[in-house]
N, C-alpha and C positions, 0 to 999 in steps of 0.2 A: 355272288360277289363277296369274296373274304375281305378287310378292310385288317391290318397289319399297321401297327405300328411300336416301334424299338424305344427301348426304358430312357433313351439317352433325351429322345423327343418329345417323350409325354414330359418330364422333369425339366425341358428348356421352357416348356407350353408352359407347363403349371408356376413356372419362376417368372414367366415374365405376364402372366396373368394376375399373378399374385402383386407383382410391383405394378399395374397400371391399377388394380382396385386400391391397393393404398394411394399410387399418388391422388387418384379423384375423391380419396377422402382426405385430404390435408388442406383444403382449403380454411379463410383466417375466419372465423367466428367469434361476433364478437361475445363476451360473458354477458349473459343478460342482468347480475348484478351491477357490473360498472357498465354500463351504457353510457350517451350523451346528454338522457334527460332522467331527472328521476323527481315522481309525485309524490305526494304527501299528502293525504286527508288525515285533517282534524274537525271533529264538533263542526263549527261554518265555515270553516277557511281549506281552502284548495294551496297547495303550493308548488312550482313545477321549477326544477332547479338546472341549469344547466352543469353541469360537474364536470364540462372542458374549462370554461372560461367564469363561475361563479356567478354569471346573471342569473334572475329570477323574478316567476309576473306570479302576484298571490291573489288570486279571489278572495275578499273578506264576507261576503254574506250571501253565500248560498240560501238562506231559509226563503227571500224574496230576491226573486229573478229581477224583479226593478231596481231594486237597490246596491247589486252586484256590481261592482268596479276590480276592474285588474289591475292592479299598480307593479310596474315594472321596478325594479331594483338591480343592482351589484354588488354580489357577497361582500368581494375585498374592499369595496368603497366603504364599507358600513363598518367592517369590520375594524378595518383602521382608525376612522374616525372613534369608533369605541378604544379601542387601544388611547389615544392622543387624551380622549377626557380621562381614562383612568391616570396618566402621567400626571394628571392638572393638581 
């Protein structure tokens, strides 16, 4: 059994073979650089930053697990009110 096929067929296969492996490569990924959350280790402090909306919760003292508190914050709240005292 000889199996035949014409240049016009293989070049329609090979074209629209080619356009289905790109489209299943174009889906949206996000940059692992700007993501939704980004960490920050220093020395004992943890800080984990939202970079949609500027909240933020920082571990202050890592060295004891007992004494470890999260405190939640808002970049722009903080940031403002620093702005207003430097106006003062």
């Amino acid at each position: 059994m000889k199996i035949t096929i014409d240049v016009k067929s293989l070049l329609i296969g090979l074209a629209v073979a080619s356009i289905a492996f790109l489209a299943m490569g174009t889906k949206y990924q996000a940059d692992p650089e700007n993501g939704k959350f980004k960490t920050e280790m220093r020395d004992n402090v943890v800080i984990i930053l939202n970079t949609q909306n500027g909240d933020f919760i920082v571990a202050t003292d890592l060295l004891d697990i007992r004494l470890n508190r999260w405190k939640k914050g808002a970049f722009y709240q903080i940031f403002e009110m620093q702005k207003e005292e430097k106006r003062r």
